[in-house]
N, C-alpha and C positions, 0 to 999 in steps of 0.2 A: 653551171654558171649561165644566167641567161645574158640575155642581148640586152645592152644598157638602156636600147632605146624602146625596149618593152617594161624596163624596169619605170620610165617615167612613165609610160603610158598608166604601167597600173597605180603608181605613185598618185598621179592626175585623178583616177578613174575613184580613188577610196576614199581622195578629201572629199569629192564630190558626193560619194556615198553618205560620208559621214556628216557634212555638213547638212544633205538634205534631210535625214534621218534625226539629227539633231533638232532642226525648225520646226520638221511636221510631225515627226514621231514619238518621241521622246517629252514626256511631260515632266522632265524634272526644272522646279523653279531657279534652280541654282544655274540649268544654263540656258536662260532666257539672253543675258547678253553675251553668249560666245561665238566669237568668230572661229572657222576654221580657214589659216592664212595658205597653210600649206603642205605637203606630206613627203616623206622620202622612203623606198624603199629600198631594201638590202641587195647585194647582186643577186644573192639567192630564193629572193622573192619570200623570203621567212618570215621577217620583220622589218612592219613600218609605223615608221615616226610620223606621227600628227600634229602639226604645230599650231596652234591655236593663241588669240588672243580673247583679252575679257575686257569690255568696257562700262563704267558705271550706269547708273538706271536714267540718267544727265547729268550736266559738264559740271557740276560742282559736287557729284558722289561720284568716289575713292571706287573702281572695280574691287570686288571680292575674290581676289585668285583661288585662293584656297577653297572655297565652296566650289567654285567652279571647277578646281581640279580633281574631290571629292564626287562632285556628279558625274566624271567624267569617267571617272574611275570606277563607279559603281555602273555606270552605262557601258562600259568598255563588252563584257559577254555580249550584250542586246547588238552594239556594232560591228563587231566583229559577224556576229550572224550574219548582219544587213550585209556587209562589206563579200561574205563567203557566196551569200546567193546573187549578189549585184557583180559579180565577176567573176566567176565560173572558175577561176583559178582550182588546180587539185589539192593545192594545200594555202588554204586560209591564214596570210599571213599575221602574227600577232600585231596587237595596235598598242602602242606607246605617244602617250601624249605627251606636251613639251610645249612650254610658253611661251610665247615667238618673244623675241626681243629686238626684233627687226624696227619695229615702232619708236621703243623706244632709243635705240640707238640713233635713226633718222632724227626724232629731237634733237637729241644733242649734239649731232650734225650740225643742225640749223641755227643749237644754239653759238657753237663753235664758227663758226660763218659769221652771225650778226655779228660778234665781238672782234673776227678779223676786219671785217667791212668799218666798225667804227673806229677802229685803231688805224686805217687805211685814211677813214676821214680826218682824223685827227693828223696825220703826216699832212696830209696834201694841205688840209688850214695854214701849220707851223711853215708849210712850202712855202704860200703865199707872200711876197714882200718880199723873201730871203732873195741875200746876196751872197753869191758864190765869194768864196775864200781867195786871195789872190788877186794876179792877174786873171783878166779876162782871154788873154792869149799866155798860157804859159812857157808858148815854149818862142816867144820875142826873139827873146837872145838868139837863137839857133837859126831863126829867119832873117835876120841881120848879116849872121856870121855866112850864111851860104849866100846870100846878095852878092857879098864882098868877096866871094870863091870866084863869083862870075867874071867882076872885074879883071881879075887878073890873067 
């Protein structure tokens, strides 16, 4: 079992690998747009998960996941090299890639938010002008009744 805080190190140390190996090395078209977000490895430094995003060529083309998990998958031997020589570890742990969905869950965070935010605005509008129900002092009665305690 290793030490959990060697285990981030090399977590840290293989995205880095992999992403720079990916930009400069690696000439496959399929992953010209992937990002590598982030990597986790095992306690036993076996096996590590690369999590990675894909973005379109610009904002109006759809990312192509599957090409890019395809290249990723056929580049996986060529990184795993990179990753064995760029970290000296004794045993090269295997790489598993994995499509971060960090992204897109933040969206609809945001979008979940703006819909509170408007339902928020829409309270406080219908607030505006209202008049409470009642008495303004509802409890009259009772500040009367203990007035008239004192007197006596």
């Amino acid at each position: 079992m290793a030490d959990p805080a060697r285990a981030r190190r090399l977590a840290k140390r293989i995205a880095t690998i992999v992403a720079t190996a990916i930009d400069l090395e690696i000439k496959d078209p399929r992953l010209e747009f992937v990002t590598i977000t982030d990597a986790k490895v095992t306690a036993d430094l076996h096996d590590a998960t690369v999590y990675y995003t894909v973005r379109g060529a610009d904002l109006n083309t759809e990312p192509d996941h599957e090409a890019a998990a395809a290249g990723l998958e056929k580049a996986k031997g060529v990184l795993r090299s990179k990753v064995g020589a760029g970290t000296g570890v004794r045993f090269t742990p295997t790489l598993t890639f994995v499509t971060d969905t960090v992204p897109d869950t933040a969206r609809h965070m945001e979008e979940l938010l703006a819909r509170a935010r408007a339902a928020d605005d829409e309270v406080a509008r219908a607030r505006e002008g209202a008049v409470p129900a009642g008495d303004a002092d509802p409890y009259k009665e009772s500040h009367e009744r203990d007035a008239g305690d004192d007197d006596e």
